[in-house]
Backbone as JSON, one array per atom type, in Angstrom:
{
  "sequence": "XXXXXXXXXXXXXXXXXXXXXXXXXXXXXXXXXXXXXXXXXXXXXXXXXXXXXXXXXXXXXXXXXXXXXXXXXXXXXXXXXXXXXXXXXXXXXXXXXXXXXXXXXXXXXXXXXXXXXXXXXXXXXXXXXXXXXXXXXXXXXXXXXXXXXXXXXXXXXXXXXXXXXXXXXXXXXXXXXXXXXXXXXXXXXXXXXXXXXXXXXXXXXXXXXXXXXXXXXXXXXXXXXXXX",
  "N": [[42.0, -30.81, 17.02], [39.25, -28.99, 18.62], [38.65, -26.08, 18.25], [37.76, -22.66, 19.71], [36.06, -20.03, 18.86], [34.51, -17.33, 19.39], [33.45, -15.41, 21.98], [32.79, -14.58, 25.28], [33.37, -12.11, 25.47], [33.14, -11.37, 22.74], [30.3, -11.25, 22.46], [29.74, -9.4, 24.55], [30.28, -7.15, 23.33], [28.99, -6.78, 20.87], [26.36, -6.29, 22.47], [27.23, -4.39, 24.12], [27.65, -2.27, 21.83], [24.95, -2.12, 20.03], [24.29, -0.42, 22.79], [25.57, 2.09, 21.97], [25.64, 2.69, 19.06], [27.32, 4.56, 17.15], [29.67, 6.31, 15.13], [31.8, 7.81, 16.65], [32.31, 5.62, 19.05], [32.11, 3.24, 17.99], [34.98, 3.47, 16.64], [36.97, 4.46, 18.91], [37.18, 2.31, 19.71], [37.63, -0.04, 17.7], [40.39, -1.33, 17.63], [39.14, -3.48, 19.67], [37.08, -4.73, 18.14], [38.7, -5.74, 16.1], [40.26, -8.04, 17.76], [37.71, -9.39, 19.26], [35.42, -9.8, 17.15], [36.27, -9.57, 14.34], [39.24, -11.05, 13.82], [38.28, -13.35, 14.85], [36.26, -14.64, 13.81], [36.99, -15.04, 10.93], [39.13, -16.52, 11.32], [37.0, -18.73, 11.15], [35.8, -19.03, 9.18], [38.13, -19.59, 7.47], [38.59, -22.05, 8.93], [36.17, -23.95, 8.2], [36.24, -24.3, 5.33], [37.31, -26.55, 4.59], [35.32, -28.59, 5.78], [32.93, -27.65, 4.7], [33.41, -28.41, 1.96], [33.36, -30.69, 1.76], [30.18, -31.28, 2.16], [29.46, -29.54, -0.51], [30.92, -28.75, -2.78], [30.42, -26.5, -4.25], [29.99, -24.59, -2.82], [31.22, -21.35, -1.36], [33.7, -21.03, 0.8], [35.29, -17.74, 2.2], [37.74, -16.38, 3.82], [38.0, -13.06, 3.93], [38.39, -9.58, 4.22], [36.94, -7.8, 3.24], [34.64, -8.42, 0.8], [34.62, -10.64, 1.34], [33.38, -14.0, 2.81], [32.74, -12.72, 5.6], [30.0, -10.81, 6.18], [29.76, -7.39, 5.86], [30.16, -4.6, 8.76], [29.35, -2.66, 8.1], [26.22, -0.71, 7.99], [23.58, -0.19, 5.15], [22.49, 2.85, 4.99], [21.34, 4.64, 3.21], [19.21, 4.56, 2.2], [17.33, 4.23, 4.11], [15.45, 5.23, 7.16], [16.08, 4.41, 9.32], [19.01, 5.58, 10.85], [21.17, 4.36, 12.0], [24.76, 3.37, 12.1], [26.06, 1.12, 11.93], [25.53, -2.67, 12.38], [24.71, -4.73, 14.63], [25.3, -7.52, 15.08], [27.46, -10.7, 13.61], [27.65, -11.52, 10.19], [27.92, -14.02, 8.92], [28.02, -15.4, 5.1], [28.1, -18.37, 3.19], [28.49, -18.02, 0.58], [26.92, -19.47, -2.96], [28.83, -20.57, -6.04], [28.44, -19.29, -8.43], [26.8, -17.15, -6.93], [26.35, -13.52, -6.21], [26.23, -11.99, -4.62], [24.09, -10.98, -1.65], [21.53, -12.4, -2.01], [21.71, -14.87, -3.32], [21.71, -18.17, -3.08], [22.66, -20.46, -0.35], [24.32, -20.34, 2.79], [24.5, -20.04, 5.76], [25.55, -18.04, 9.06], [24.61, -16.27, 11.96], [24.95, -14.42, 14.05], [24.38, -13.01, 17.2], [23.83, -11.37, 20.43], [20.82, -12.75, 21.83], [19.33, -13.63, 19.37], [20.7, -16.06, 17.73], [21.31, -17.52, 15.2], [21.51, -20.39, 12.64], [21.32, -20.44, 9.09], [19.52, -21.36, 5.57], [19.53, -21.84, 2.18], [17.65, -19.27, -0.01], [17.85, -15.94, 0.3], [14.97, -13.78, -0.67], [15.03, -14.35, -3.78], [15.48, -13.28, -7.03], [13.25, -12.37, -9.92], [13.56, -13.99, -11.82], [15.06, -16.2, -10.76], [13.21, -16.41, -8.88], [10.8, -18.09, -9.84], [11.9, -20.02, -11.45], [12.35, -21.56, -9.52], [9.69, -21.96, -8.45], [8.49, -23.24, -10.04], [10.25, -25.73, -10.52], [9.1, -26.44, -8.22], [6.16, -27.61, -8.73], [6.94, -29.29, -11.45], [8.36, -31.05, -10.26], [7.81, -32.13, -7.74], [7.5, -34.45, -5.67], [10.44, -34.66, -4.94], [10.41, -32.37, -3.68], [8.97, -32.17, -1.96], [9.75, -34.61, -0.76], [12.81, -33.16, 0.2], [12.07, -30.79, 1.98], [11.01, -32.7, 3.71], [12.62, -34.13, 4.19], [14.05, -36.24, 7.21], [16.45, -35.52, 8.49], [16.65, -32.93, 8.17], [13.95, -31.71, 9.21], [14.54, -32.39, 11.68], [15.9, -30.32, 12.42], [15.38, -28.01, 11.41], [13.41, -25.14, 10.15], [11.31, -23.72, 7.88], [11.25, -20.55, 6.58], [10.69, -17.07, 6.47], [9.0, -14.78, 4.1], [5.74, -14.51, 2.48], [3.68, -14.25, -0.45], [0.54, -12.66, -0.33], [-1.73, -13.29, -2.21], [-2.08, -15.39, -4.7], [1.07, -16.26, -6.73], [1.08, -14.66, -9.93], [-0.15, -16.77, -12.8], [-0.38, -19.28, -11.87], [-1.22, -22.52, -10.77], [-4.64, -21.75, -8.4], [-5.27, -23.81, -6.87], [-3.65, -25.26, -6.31], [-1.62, -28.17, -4.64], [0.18, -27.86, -3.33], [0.32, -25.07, -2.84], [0.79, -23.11, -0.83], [3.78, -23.42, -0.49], [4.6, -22.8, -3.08], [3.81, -19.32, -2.66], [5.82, -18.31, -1.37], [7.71, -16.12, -0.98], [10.58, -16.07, -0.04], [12.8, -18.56, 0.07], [13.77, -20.03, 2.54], [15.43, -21.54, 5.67], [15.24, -22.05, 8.75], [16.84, -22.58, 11.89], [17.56, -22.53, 15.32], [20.18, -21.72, 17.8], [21.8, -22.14, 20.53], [22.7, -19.36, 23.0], [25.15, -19.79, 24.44], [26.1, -21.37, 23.18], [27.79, -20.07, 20.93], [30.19, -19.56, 22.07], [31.42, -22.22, 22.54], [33.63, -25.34, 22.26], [33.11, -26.77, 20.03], [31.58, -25.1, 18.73], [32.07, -24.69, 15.6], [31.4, -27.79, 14.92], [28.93, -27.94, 15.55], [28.02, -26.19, 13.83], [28.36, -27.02, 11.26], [27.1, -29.7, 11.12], [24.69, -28.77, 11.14], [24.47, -27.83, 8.66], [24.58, -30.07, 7.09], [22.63, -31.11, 7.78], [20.69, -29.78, 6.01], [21.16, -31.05, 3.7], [19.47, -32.21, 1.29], [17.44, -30.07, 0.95], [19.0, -28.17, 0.01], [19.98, -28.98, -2.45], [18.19, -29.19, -4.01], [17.34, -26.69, -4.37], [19.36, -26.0, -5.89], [19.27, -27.29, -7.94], [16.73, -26.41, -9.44], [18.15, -24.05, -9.94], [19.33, -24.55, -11.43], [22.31, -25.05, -11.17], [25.54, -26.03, -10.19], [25.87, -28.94, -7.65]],
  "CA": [[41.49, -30.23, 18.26], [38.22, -28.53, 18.25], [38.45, -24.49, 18.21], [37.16, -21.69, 20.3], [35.99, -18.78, 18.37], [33.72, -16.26, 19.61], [33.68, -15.2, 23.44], [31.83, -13.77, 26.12], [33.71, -10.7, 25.04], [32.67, -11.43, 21.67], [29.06, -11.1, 23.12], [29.51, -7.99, 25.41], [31.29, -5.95, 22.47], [27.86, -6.39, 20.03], [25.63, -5.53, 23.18], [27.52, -2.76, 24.25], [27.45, -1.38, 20.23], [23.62, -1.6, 20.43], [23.63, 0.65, 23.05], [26.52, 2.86, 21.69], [25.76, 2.72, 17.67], [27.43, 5.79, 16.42], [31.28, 6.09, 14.76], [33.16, 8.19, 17.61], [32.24, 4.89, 20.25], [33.0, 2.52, 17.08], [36.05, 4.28, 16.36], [37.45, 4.21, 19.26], [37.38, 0.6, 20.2], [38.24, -0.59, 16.35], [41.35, -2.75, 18.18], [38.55, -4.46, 20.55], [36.5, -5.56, 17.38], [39.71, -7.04, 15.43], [40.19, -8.84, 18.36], [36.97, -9.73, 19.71], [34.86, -10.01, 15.95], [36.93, -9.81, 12.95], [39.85, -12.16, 13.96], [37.72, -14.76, 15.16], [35.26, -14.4, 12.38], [37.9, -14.68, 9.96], [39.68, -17.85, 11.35], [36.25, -19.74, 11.67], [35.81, -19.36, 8.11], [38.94, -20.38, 6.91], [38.55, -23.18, 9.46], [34.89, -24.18, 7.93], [36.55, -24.66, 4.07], [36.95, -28.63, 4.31], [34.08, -29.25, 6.05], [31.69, -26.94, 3.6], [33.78, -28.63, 0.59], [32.61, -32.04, 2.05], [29.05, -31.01, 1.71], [29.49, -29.4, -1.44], [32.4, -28.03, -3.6], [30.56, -25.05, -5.17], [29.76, -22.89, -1.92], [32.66, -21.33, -0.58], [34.47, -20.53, 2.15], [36.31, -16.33, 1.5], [38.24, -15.24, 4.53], [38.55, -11.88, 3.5], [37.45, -8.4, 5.5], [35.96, -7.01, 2.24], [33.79, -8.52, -0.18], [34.01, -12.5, 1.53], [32.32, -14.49, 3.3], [32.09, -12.08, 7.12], [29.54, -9.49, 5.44], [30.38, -5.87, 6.39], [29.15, -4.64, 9.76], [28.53, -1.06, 8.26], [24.79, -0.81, 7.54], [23.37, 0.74, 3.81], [21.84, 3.56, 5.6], [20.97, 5.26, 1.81], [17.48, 4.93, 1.47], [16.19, 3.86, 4.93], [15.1, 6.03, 8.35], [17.21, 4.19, 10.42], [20.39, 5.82, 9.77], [22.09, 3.75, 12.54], [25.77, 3.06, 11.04], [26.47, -0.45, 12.54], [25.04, -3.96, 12.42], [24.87, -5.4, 16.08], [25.46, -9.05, 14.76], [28.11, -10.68, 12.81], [26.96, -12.4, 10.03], [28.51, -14.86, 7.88], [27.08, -16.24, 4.48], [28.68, -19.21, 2.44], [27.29, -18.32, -0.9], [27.2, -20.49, -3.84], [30.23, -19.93, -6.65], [27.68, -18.54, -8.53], [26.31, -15.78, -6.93], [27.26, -12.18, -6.74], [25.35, -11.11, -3.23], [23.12, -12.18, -0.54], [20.56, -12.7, -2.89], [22.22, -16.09, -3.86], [21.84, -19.62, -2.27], [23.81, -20.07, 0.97], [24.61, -21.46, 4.15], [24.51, -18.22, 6.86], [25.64, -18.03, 10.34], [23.65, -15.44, 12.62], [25.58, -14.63, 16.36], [23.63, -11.61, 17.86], [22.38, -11.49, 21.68], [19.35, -13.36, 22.15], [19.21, -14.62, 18.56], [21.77, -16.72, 17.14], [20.35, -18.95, 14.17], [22.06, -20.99, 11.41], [20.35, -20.22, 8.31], [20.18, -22.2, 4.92], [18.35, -21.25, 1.41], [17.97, -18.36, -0.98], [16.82, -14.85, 0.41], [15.06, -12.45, -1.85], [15.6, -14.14, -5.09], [15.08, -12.31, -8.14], [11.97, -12.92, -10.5], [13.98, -15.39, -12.75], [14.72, -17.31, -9.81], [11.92, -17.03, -8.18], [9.93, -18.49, -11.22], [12.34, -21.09, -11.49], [12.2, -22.43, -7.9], [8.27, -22.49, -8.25], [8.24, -24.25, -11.07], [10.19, -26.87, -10.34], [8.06, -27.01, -6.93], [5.24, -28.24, -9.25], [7.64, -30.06, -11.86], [9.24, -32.04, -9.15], [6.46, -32.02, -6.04], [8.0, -35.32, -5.08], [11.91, -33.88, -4.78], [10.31, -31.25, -2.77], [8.31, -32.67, -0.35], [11.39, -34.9, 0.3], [13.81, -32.07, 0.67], [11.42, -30.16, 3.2], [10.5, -34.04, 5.04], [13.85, -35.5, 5.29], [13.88, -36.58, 8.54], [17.32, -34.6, 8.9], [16.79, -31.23, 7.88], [12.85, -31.73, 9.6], [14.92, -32.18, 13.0], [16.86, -29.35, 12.87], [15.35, -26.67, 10.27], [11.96, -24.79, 10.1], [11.08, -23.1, 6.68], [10.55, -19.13, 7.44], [10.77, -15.87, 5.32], [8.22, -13.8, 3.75], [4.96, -14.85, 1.28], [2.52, -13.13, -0.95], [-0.76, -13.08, 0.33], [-1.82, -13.27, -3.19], [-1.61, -16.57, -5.73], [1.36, -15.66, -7.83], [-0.11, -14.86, -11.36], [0.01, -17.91, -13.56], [0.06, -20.98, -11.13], [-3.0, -22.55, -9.87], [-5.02, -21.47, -7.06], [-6.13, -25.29, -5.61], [-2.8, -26.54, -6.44], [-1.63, -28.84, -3.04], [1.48, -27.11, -2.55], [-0.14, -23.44, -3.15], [2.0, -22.31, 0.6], [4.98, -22.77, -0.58], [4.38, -21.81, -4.43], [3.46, -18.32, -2.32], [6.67, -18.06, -0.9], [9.27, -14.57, -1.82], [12.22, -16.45, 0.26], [12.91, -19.83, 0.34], [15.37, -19.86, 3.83], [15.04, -22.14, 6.76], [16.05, -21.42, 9.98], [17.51, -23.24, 13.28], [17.96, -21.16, 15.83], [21.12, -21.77, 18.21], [21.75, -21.41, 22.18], [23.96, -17.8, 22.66], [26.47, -20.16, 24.8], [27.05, -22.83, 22.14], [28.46, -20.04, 20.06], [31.67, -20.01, 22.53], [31.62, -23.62, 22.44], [34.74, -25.39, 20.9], [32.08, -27.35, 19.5], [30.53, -24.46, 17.57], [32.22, -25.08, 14.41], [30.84, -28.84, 14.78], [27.32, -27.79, 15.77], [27.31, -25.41, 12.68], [28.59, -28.13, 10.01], [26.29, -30.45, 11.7], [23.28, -27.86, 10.32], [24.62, -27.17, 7.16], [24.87, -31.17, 6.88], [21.37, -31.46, 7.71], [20.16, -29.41, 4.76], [21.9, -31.18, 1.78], [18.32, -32.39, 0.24], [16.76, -28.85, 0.86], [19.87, -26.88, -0.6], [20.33, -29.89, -3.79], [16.69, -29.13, -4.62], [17.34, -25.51, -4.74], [20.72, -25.48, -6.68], [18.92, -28.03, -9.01], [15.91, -25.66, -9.9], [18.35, -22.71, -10.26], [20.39, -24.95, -12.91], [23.08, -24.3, -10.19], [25.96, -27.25, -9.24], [25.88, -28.95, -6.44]],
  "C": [[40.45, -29.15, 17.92], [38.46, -26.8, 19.06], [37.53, -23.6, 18.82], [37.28, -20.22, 19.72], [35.42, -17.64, 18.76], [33.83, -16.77, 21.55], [32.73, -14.58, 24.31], [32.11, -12.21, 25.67], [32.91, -10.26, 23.76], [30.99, -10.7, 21.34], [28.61, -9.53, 23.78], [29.57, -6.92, 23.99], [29.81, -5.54, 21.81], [26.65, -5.92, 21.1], [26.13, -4.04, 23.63], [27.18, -1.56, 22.43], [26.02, -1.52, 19.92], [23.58, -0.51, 21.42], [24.38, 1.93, 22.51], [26.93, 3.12, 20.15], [26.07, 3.86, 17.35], [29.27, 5.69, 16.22], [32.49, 6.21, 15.9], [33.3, 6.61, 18.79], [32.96, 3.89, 19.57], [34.43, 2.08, 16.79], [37.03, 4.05, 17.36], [37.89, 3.13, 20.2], [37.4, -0.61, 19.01], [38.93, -2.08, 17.27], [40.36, -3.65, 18.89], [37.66, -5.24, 19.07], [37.44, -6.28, 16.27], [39.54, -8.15, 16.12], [39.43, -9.95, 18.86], [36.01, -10.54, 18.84], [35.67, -10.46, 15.16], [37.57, -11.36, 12.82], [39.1, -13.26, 13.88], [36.84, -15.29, 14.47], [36.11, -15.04, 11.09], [38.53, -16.29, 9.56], [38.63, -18.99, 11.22], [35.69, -20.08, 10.2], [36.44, -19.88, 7.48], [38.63, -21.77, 7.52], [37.46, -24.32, 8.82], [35.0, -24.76, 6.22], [36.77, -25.8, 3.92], [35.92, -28.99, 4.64], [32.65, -28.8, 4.45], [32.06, -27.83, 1.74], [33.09, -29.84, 0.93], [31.14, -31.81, 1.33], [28.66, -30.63, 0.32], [30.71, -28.12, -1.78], [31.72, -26.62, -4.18], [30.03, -23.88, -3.89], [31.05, -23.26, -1.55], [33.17, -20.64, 0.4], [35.33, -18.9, 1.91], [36.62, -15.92, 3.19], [38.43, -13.86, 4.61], [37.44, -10.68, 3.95], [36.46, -7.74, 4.77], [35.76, -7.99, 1.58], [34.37, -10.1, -0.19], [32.74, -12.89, 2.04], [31.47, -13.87, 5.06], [31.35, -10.75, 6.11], [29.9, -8.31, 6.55], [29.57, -5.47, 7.86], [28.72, -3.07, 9.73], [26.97, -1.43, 7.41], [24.66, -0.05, 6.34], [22.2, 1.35, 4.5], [21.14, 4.84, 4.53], [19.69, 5.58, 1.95], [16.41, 4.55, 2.69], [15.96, 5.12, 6.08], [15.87, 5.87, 8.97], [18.71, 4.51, 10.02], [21.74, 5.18, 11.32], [23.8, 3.11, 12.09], [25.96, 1.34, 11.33], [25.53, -1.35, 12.48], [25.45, -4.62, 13.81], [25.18, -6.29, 16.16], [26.47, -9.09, 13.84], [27.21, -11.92, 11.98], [27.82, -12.74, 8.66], [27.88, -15.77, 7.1], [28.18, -16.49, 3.41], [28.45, -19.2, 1.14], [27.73, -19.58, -1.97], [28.36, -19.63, -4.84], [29.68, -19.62, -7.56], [27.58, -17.09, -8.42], [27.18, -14.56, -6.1], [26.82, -11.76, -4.99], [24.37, -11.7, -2.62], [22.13, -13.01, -0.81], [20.74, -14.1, -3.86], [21.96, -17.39, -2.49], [23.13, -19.67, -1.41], [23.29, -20.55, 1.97], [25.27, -20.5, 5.16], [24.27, -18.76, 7.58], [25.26, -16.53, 10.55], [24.31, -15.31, 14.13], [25.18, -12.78, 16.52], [23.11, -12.01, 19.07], [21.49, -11.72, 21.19], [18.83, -13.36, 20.96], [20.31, -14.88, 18.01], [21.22, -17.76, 16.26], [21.89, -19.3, 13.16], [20.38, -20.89, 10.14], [20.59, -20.68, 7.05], [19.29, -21.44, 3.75], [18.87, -19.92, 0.6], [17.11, -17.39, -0.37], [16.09, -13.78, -0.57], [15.42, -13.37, -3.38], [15.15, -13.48, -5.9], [13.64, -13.03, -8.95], [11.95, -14.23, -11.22], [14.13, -16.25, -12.17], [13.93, -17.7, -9.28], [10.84, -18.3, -8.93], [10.43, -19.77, -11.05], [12.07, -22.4, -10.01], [10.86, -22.97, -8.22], [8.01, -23.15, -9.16], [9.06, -25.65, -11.04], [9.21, -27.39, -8.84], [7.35, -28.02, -7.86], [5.63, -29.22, -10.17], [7.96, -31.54, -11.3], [8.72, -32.14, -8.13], [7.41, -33.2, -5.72], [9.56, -35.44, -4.36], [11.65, -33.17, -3.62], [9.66, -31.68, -1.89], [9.03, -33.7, 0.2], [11.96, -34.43, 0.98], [12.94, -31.97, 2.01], [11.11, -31.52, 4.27], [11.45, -34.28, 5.32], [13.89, -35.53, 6.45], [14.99, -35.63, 9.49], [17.18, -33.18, 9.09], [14.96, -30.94, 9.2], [13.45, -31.55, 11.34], [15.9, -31.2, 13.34], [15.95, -27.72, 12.48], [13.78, -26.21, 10.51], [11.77, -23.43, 8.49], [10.8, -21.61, 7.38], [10.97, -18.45, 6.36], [9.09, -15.42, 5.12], [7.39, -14.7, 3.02], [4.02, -14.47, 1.12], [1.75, -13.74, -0.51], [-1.54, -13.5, -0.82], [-1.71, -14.32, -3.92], [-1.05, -15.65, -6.23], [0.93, -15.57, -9.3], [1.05, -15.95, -11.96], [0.35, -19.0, -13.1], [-1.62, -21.12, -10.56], [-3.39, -22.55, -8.81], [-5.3, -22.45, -5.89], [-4.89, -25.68, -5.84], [-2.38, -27.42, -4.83], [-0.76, -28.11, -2.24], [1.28, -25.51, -2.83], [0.98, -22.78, -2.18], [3.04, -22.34, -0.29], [5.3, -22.58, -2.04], [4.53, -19.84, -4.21], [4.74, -17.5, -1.62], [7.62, -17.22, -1.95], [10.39, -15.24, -1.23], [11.76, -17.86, 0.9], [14.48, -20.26, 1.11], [14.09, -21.08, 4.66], [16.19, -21.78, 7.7], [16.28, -22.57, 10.95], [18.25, -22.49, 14.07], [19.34, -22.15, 17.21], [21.33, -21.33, 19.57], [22.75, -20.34, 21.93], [25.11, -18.66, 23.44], [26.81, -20.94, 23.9], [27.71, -21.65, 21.01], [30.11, -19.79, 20.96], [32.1, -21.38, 23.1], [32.45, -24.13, 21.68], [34.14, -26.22, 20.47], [31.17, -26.76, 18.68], [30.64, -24.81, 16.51], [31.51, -26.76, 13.92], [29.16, -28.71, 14.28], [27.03, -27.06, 14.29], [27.57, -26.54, 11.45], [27.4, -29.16, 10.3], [24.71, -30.35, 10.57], [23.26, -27.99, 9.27], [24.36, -29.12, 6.4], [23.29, -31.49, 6.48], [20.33, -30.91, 6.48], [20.56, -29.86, 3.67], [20.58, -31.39, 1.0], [17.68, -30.98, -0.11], [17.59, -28.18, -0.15], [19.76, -27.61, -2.34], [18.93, -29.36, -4.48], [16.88, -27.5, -5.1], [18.55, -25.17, -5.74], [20.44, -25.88, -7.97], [17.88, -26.96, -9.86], [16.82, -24.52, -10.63], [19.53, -23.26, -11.41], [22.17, -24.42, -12.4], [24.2, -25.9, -10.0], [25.99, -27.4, -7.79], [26.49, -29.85, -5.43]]
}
C-alpha cells in the first residue's frame, strides 16, 4: 500500500519558519517538526531502500537524524552574511557508498514551497573529479551524449548548475562538446508539483525520477571509477 508522507502541515510548518527563522520560534515548536518533518522524512527514507537498491546497490538509503541521508536543517552560518539559523526546506540526498558529503554523486529530494525538485548528479566536485568527469566527456563523447539523450532521463531531467565562462585550461577551445566540458556541477534537475509531495504516490513519482537517470548517473560513477 502506497504511503503518505509529507502534509499540508508539512508545508505550513517550513512557510511559517521562513517567516519566523530564529531559535526561540524553532525551539518552541521542536514537537511540531518531529512530527510534521523529521518523522516523515525519516520513514520515507527507510521506505525508499529497496527501491534505490533496485536501481543501484552502492547509493544508500541512512535513516538517521545525524549524519544520514535527511541533511541537517541547521544552516553553516560561519563564514556567510546570512546568519539565518534554519533551512526552510527539507532536503534529502542518497549519496553514493563512496562519498563523505554533498559533494559526492547522488540522488536528492528538494520539498520547499514553491520549489520542490528531484535532483540527480554530482554538485561541486572537487578538481580530481572534476578532471575526471571531463575527460571522460571527451574519452567517451558517445556514452555521454547517450546518457544526456536517453529518451528517459530527456523526458524528465534538464541539466542545470553552474559553468566557467572561461575554457578550462588544457582542453580544446572548438571541441563539440566545449558546454558541457565548461561545466563546475554536473546535476540535473526535475522540478515537482508542491501537491504531489503529499501524494501517496510521492514515493513512486520520486523512484520513477531516480529510474529515469540510470544512464546519466552510470556515466558519472563510471568516470569517477565509482560502482554502479
Amino acid at each position: 500500500m502506497a504511503n503518505q508522507y509529507f502534509t499540508a502541515e508539512s508545508m505550513a510548518f517550513l512557510r511559517q519558519l521562513k517567516k519566523n527563522n530564529n531559535r526561540d520560534w524553532f525551539n518552541e515548536r521542536k514537537d511540531v517538526y518531529e512530527e510534521v518533518i523529521r518523522t516523515p522524512a525519516l520513514q520515507f527514507i527507510t521506505d525508499m531502500s529497496g527501491d534505490l537498491a533496485k536501481i543501484s546497490p552502492h547509493f544508500l538509503a541512512h535513516p538517521k537524524k545525524v549524519g544520514g541521508s535527511l541533511m541537517r536543517i541547521h544552516r553553516d552560518v560561519r563564514f556567510g552574511k546570512d546568519k539565518r539559523p534554519y533551512k526552510t526546506n527539507i532536503g534529502i540526498q542518497f549519496r553514493h557508498e563512496q562519498g563523505k558529503d554533498v559533494h559526492a554523486p547522488g540522488f536528492y529530494v528538494h520539498i520547499e514551497p514553491d520549489e520542490c525538485f528531484v535532483g540527480v548528479g554530482i554538485w561541486r566536485p572537487d578538481s580530481s573529479a572534476l578532471g575526471k568527469i571531463r575527460d571522460a566527456i571527451i574519452d567517451r563523447d558517445k556514452y555521454w551524449l547517450a546518457a544526456i539523450n536517453d529518451k528517459r532521463f530527456i523526458n524528465k531531467f534538464e541539466l542545470a548548475g553552474d559553468s566557467l565562462v572561461n575554457v578550462p585550461r588544457g582542453y580544446p577551445k572548438d571541441h563539440a562538446l566545449i558546454n558541457d566540458l565548461k561545466r563546475k556541477d554536473f546535476i540535473a534537475i526535475t522540478a515537482m508539483e508542491e501537491l504531489s509531495i503529499s501524494s501517496a504516490r510521492f514515493k513512486k513519482m520520486v523512484v520513477d525520477r531516480f529510474a529515469a537517470a540510470d544512464a546519466y548517473m552510470q556515466f558519472l560513477c563510471q568516470a569517477l571509477m565509482l560502482r554502479y
